[in-house]
PAVEX-43403 format. One line per field, with one value per residue (C-alpha): residue in one letter; residue number from 1; z, x, y. Coordinates in Angstrom, 2 decimals. Example, Ala and Ser with C-alpha at 12.3 -4.5 7.8 and 13.67 -1.06 7.14 Angstrom:
! residues 2
marnu a;s
zalo 1;2
Z 7.80;7.14
X 12.30;13.67
Y -4.50;-1.06
END
This chain:
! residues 514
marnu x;x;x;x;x;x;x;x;x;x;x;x;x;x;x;x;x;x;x;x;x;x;x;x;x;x;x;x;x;x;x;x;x;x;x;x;x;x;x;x;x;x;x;x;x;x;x;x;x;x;x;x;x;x;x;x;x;x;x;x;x;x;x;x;x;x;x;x;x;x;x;x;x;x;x;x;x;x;x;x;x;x;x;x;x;x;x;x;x;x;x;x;x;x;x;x;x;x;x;x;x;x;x;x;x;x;x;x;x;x;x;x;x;x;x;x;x;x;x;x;x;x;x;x;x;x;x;x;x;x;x;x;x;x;x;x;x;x;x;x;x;x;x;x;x;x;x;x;x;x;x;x;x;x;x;x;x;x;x;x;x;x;x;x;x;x;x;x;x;x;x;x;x;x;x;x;x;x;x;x;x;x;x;x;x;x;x;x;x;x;x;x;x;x;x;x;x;x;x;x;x;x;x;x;x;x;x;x;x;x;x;x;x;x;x;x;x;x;x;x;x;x;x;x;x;x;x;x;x;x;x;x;x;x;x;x;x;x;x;x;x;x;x;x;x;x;x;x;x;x;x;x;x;x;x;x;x;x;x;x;x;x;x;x;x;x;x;x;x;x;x;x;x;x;x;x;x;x;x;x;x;x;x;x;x;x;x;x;x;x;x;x;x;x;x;x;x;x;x;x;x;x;x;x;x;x;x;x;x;x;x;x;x;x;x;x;x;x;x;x;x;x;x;x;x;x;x;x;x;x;x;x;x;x;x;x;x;x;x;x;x;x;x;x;x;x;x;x;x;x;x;x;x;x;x;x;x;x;x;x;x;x;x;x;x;x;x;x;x;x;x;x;x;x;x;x;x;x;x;x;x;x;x;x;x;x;x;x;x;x;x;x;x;x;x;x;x;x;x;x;x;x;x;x;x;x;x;x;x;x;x;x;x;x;x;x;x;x;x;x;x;x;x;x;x;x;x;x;x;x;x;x;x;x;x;x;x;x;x;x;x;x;x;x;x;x;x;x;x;x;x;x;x;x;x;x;x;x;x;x;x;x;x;x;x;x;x;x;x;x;x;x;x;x;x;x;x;x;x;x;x;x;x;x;x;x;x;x;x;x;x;x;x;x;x;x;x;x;x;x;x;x;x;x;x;x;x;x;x;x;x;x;x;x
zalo 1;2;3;4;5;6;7;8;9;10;11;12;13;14;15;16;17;18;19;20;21;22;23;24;25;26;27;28;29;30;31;32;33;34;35;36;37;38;39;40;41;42;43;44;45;46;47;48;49;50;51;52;53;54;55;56;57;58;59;60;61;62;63;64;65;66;67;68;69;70;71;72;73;74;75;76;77;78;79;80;81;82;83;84;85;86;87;88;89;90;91;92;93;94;95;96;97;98;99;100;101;102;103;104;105;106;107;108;109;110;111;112;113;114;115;116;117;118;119;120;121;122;123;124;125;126;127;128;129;130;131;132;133;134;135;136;137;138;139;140;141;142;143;144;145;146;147;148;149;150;151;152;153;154;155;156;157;158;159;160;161;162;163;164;165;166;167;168;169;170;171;172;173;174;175;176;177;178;179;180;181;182;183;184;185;186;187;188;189;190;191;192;193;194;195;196;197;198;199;200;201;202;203;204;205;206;207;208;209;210;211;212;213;214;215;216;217;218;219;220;221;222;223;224;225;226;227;228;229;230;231;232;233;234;235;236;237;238;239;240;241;242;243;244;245;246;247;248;249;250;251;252;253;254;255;256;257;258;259;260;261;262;263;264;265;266;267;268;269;270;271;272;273;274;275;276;277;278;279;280;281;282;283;284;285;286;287;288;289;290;291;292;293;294;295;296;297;298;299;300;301;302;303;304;305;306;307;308;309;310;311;312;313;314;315;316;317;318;319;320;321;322;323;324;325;326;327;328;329;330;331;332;333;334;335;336;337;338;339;340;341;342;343;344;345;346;347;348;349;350;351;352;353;354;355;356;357;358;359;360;361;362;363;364;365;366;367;368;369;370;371;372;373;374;375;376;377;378;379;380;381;382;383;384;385;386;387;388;389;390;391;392;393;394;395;396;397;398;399;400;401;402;403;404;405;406;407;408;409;410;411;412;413;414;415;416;417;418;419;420;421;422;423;424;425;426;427;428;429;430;431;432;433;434;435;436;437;438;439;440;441;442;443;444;445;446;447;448;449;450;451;452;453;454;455;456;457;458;459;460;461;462;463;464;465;466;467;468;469;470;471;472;473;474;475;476;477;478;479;480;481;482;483;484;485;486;487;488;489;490;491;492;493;494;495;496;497;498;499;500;501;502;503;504;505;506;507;508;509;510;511;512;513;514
Z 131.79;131.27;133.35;131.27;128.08;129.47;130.64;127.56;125.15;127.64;127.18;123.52;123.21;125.42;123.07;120.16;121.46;122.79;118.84;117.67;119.60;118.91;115.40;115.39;117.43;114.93;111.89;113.47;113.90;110.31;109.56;111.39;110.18;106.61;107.17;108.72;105.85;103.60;105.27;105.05;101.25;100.22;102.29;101.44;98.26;97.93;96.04;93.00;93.05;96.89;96.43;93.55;94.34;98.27;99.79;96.29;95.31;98.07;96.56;93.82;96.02;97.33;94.14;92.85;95.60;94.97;91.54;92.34;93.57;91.33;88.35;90.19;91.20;88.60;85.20;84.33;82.11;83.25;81.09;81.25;84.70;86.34;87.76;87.77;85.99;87.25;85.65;86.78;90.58;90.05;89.26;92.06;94.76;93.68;93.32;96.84;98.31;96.60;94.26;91.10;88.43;85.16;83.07;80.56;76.56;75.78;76.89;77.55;76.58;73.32;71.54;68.70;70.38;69.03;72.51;73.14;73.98;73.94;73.78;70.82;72.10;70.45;68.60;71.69;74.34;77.73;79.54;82.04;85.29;88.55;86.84;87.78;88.93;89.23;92.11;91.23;93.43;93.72;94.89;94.20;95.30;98.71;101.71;102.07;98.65;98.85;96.87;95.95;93.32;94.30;91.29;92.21;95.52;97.67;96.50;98.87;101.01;104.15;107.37;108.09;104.57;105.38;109.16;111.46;110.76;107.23;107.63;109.52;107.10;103.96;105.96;107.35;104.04;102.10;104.26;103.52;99.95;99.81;98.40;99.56;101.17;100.58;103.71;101.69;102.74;106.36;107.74;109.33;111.79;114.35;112.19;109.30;111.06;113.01;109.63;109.12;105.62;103.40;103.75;100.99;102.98;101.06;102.44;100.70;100.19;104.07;104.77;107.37;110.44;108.86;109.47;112.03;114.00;111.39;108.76;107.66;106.37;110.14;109.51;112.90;112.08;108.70;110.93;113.20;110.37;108.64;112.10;111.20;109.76;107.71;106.16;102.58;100.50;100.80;98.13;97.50;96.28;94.08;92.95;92.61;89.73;91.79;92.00;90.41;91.43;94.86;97.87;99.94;101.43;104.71;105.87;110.03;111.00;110.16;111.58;114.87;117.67;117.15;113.40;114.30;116.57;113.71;111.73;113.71;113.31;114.94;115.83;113.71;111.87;107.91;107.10;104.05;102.18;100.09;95.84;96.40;98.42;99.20;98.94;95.50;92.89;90.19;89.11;90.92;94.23;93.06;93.04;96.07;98.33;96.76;97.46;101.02;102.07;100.75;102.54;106.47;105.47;103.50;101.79;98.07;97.40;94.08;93.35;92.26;89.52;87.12;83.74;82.37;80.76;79.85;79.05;82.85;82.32;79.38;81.97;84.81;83.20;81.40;84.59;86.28;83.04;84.00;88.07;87.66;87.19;91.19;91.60;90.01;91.57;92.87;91.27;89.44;90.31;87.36;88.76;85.14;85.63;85.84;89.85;92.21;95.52;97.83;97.73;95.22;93.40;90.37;87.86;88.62;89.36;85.72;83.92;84.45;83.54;81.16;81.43;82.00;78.77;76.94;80.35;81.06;77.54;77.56;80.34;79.80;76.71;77.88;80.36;77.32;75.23;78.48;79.01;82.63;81.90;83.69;86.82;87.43;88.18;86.52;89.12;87.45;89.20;88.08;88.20;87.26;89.47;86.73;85.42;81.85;83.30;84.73;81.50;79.66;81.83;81.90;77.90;77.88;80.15;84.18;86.58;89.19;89.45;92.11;92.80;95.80;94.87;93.70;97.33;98.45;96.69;98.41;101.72;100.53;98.75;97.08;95.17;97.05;96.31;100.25;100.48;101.92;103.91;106.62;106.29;104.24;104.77;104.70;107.43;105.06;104.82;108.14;111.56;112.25;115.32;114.43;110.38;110.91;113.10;109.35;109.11;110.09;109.78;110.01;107.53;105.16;105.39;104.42;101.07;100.30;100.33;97.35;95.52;95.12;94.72;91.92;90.70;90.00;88.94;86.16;84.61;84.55;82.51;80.05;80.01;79.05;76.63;75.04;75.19;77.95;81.41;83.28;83.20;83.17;79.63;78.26;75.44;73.86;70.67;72.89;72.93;70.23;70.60;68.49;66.26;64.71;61.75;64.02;62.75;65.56;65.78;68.27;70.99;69.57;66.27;68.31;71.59;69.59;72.14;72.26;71.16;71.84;68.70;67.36;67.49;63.87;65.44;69.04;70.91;73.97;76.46;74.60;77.19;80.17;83.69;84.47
X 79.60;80.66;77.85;75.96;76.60;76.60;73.00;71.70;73.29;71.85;68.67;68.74;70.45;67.23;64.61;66.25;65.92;62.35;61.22;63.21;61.35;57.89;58.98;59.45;56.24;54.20;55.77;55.41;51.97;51.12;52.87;50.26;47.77;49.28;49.32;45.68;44.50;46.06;44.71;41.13;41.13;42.75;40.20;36.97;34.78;32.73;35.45;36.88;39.06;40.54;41.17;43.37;45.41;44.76;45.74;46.56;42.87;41.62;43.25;40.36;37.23;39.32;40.22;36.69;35.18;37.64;37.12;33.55;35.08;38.55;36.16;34.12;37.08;40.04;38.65;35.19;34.74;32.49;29.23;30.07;29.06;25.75;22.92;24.31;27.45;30.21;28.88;25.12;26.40;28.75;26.23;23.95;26.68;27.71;23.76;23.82;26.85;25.81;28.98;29.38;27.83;29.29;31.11;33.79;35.44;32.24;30.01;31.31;27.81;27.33;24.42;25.13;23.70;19.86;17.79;19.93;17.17;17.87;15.99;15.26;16.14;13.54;14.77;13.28;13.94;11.83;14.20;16.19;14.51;13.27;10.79;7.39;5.21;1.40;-0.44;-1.75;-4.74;-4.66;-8.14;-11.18;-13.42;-11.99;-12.73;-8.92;-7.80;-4.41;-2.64;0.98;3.67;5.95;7.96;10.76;9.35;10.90;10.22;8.71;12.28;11.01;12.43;14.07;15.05;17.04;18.33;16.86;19.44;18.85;14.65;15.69;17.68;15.01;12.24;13.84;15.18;11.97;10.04;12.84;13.18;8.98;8.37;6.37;8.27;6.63;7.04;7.48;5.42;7.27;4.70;4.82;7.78;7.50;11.00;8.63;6.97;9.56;11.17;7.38;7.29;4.50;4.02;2.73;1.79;2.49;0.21;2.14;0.82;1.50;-0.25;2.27;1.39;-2.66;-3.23;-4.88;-3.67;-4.63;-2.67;-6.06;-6.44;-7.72;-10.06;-8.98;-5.50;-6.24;-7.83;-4.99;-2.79;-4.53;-5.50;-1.76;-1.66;1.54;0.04;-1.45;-1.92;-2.31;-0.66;-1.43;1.59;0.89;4.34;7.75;10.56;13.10;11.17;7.50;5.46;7.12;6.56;9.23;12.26;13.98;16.62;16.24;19.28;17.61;14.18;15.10;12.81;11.18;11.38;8.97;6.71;6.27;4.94;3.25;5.34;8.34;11.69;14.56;12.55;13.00;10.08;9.21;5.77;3.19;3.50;0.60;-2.40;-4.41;-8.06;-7.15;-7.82;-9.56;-10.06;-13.50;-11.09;-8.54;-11.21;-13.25;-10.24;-9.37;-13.03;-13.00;-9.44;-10.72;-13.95;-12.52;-9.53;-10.90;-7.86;-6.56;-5.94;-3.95;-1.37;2.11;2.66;4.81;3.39;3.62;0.56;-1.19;-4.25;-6.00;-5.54;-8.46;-10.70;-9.51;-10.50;-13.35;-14.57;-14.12;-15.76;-18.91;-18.82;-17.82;-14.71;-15.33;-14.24;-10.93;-7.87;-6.29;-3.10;-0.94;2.65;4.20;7.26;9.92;11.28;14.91;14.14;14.93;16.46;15.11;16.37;15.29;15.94;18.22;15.99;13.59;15.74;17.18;14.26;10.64;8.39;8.35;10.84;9.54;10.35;7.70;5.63;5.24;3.61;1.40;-0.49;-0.52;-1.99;-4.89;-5.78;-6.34;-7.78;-10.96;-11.04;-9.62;-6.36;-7.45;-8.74;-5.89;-2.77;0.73;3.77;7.04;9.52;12.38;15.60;15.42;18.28;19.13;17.40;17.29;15.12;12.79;12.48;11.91;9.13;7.51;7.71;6.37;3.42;3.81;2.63;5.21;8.53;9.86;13.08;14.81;18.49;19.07;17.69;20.71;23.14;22.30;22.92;26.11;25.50;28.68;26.75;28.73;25.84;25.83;22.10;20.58;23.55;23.31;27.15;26.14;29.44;27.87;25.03;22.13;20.95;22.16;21.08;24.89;25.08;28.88;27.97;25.02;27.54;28.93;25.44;24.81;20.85;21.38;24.35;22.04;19.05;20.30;21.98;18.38;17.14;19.85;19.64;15.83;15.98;18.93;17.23;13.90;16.13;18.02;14.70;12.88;16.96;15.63;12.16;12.86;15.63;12.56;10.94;7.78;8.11;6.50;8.19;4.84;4.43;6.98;5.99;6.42;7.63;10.44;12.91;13.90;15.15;18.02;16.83;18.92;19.30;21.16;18.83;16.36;12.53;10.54;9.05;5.56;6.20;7.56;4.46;1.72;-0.42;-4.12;-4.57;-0.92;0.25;3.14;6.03;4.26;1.20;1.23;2.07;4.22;0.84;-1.49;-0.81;-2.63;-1.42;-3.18
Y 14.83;11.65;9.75;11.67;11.01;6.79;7.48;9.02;6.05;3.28;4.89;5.30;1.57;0.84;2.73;1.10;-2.40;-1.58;-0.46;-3.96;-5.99;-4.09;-4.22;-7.96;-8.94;-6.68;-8.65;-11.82;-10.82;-9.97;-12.84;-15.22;-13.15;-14.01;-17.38;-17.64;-15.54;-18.43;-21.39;-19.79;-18.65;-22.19;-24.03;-22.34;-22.86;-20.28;-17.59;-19.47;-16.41;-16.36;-19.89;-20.23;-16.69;-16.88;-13.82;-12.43;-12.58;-10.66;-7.45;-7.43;-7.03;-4.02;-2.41;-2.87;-0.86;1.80;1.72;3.24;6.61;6.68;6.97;9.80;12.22;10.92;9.05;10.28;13.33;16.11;14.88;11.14;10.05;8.73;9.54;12.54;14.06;16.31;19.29;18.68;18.27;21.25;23.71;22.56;23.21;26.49;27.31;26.01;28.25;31.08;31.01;32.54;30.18;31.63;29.34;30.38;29.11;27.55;24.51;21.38;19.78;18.11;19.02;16.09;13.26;12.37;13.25;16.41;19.34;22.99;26.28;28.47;32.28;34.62;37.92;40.56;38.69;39.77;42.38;40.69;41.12;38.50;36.16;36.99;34.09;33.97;32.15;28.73;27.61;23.74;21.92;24.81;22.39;21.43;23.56;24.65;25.25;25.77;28.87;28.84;30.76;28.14;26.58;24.45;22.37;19.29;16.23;12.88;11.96;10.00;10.44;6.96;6.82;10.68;11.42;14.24;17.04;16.59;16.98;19.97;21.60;20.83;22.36;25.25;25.77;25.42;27.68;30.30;29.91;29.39;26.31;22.93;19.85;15.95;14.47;10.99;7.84;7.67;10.14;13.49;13.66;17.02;17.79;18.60;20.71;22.45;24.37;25.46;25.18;24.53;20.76;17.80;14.75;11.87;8.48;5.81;2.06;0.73;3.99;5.15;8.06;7.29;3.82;1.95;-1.02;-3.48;-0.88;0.48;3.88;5.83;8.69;10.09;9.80;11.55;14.51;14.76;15.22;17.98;19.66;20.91;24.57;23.62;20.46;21.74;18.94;15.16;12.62;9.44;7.39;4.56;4.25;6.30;6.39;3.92;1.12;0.94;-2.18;-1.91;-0.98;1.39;-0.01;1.31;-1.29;-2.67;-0.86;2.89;2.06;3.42;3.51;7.13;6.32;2.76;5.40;7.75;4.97;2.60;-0.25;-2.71;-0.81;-2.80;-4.34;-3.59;-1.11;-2.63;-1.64;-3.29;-3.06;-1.39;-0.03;-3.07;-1.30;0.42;-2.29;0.12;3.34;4.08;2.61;5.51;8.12;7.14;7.20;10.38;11.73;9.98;11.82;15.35;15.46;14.40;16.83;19.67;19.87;19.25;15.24;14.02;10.81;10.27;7.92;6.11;6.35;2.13;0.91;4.36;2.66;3.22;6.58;7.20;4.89;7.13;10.62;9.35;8.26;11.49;12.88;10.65;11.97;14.72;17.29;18.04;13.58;14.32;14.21;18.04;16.90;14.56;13.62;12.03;11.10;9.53;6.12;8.05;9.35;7.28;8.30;5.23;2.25;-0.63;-3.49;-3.19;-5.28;-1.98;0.87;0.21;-1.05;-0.35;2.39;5.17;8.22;11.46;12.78;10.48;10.31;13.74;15.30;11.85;12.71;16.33;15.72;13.12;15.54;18.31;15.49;14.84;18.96;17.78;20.10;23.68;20.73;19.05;20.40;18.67;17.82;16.73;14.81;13.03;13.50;17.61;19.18;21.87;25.15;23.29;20.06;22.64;24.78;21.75;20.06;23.54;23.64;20.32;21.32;20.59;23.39;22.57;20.91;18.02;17.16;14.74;14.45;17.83;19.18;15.96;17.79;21.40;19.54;17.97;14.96;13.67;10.82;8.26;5.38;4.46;5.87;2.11;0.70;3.72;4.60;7.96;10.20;13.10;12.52;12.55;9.09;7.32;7.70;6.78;10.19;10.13;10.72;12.94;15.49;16.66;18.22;21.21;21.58;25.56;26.48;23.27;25.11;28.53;26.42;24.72;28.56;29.34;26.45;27.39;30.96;30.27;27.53;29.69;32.71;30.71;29.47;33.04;33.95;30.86;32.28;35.88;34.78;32.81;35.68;35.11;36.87;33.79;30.57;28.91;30.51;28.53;26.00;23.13;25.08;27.15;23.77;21.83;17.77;16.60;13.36;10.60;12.35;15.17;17.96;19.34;19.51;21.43;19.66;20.53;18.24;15.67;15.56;17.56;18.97;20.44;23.76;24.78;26.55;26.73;29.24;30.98;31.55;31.90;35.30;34.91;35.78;33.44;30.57;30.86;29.99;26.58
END
């Protein structure tokens, strides 16, 4: 027993001496590390910072980048943060997981602020009940019109710019829940395709999947593409709400090598794309490529914009006036200067173009003004992720909503602002195979289903409480904006539009589904 007992403290005395030592060559370690890390912050030049506080100094970079995500989840207030606030990103997950969406002891969202927009309930409101929604046929004049009750719809997110599980999950989901997916300017990947949903192909300015060798827009190419029974509609990007006067941006490390196939271009190499499309210098340019893509495809053709100068636009529709309403473009994307889910430079992220609150009733209302309305069907994209920014661009007059990042934040998006470095922690913006593993295309796809058929539910509840059974009947005069004063006005007194009414005279059927 003894022996014993001698063994076991000559092993412990052993252990002890064994974690003494470890601990001293670990702290003798750090402590060369320390002093290395001194000798290089006193030494260098470039950080004022790291070279009067060496060591010290370094602390700051680190608490700055944490700052970015203590603000999200401790400091900012449910309405304060952007993009997108708490309660915006809120309702989209539980719209997502199919969770109860009732909120309780009255709105957290202040309706003081001049800009604030709400909805004017009407005395019999519609009985509640699914929102009915009429067909729209987009292109009568192409061979394959295509037909669609769709509302809420995917908007352009290329794949390279979002990984493979995450094209999976949109496209299975959209075919579920019914609407369209934009393929975005990377061109059609078979992942697309694979969900079978309804698909918009979006031919961006380096003409990407459609271009020749000499990046050329190929009219074989163009056939191939709509020799595909899921590919509806083909839209011309000439520029998007992140970044308009530029080109897309995909960095080298995401352009793997299927990626590069996809598009026709260099693997790692930054996929990086003209400002804009180098044969469209004018508006008879805009409408001949328009005319030239409808007649090898047969199928409806129409652009996505950023509303700037708005002067082009009177040239552009009296032009079509001149051809002819059959020259005009299927559709219009006006996407507002606040969208954005690509990457892009700051200076144009923040400041150019118009938002899609003055953007949006401006063309609406130039299209009524050249009798081009009933032609041309209205797309509004920018960031609406909530039943309210649909109601709204439907008052002010679009046929269809877009949206990218509220589709993100159905798959999981936690708005953690990594979307161009390829680190994305939830797997939706990196082709990292570790990251993308959190995504699971199938449990995703089933979400983008709910966070449709909510989405489309929650407007028809605005609808009927305005009193119209089809969202599409909504009007201008149905939501009020808040002025500086703090008193409200009806959108119709702020964007008068043609022939619309006003709440006095109009009945709730007198607007017709465009």
């Amino acid at each position: 027993m003894e022996i014993q007992d001698i063994q076991l403290s000559e092993t412990v005395s052993l252990a002890l001496e064994v974690m003494a030592m470890s601990f001293i060559v670990v702290a003798g370690l750090a402590l060369v590390a320390l002093i290395v890390t001194y000798l290089i912050d006193v030494t260098q030049s470039k950080h004022a910072i790291r070279r009067n506080y060496p060591i010290i100094g370094r602390f700051r970079y680190f608490f700055e980048n944490l700052g970015l995500f203590f603000r999200q989840y401790f400091f900012a207030m449910d309405r304060e943060e952007l993009p997108f606030n708490r309660a915006e990103r809120s309702w989209v997950y539980r719209a997502a997981k199919g969770l109860e969406k009732t909120i309780s002891f009255g709105s957290t969202k202040d309706l003081r602020p001049s800009g604030s927009i709400f909805f004017v309930n009407c005395p019999f409101p519609e009985l509640e009940k699914e929102a009915t929604r009429q067909p729209i046929t987009i292109g009568p004049y192409c061979d394959k019109p295509y037909e669609t009750d769709s509302l809420f719809n995917i908007s352009g997110m290329s794949y390279g710019a979002i990984s493979k599980p995450a094209v999976l999950a949109l496209s299975n989901g959209a075919r579920m829940a019914g609407c369209w997916m934009n393929t975005g300017e990377g061109g059609l990947a078979p992942y697309h395709l694979e969900g079978g949903a309804d698909i918009i192909y979006q031919i961006g300015t380096a003409k990407y999947g459609v271009r020749d060798s000499e990046g050329n827009l190929s009219d074989e190419k163009l056939r191939k593409a709509a020799a595909h029974p899921e590919v509806k509609m083909f839209e011309l990007k000439l520029s998007q709400g992140a970044k308009p006067g530029e080109g897309g941006i995909v960095p080298a490390a995401k352009v793997t090598p299927e990626i590069a196939e996809i598009r026709g271009i260099p693997a790692y190499q930054a996929s990086i794309s003209p400002n804009r499309h180098t044969d469209i210098e004018t508006v008879d340019d805009l409408l001949d490529v328009i005319g030239r893509i409808r007649k090898i495809t047969g199928k409806p053709v129409g652009f996505k914009m950023v509303v700037g100068m708005s002067w082009w636009l009177d040239e552009l529709f009296n032009t079509i006036r001149e051809r002819g309403i059959e020259s005009a473009p299927d559709f219009i994307t006006i996407d507002g200067a606040e969208g954005g889910s690509g990457a892009a430079p700051m200076s144009l992220m923040d400041n150019m173009g118009l938002p899609l609150r003055e953007s949006l009733p401006l063309v609406v209302d130039k299209l009524n003004k050249f009798k081009l309305r009933d032609r041309v069907k209205v797309i509004a994209s920018g960031k609406l992720i909530t039943p309210s920014d649909v109601a709204r661009a439907l008052c002010i007059g679009a046929d269809f909503v877009n949206s990218a990042r509220g589709f993100m934040f159905s798959l999981g998006c936690i708005q953690a602002l990594q979307c161009n470095k390829d680190t994305c922690p939830t797997g939706i913006t990196t082709h990292n195979a570790r990251l993308q593993k959190g995504l699971d295309p199938k449990l995703k796809a089933v979400r983008v289903m709910n966070y449709v058929n909510n989405m489309v539910h929650e407007v028809g509840v605005i609808a009927h409480a305005c009193g119209v059974k089809e969202p599409r009947n909504l009007r201008r005069f149905h939501a009020r904006i808040v002025t500086e004063n703090g008193n409200s006005l009806p959108l119709n007194k702020i964007y008068p539009d043609y022939g619309d009414g006003d709440e006095y005279t109009a009945k709730p059927e007198l607007r017709t589904i465009k």
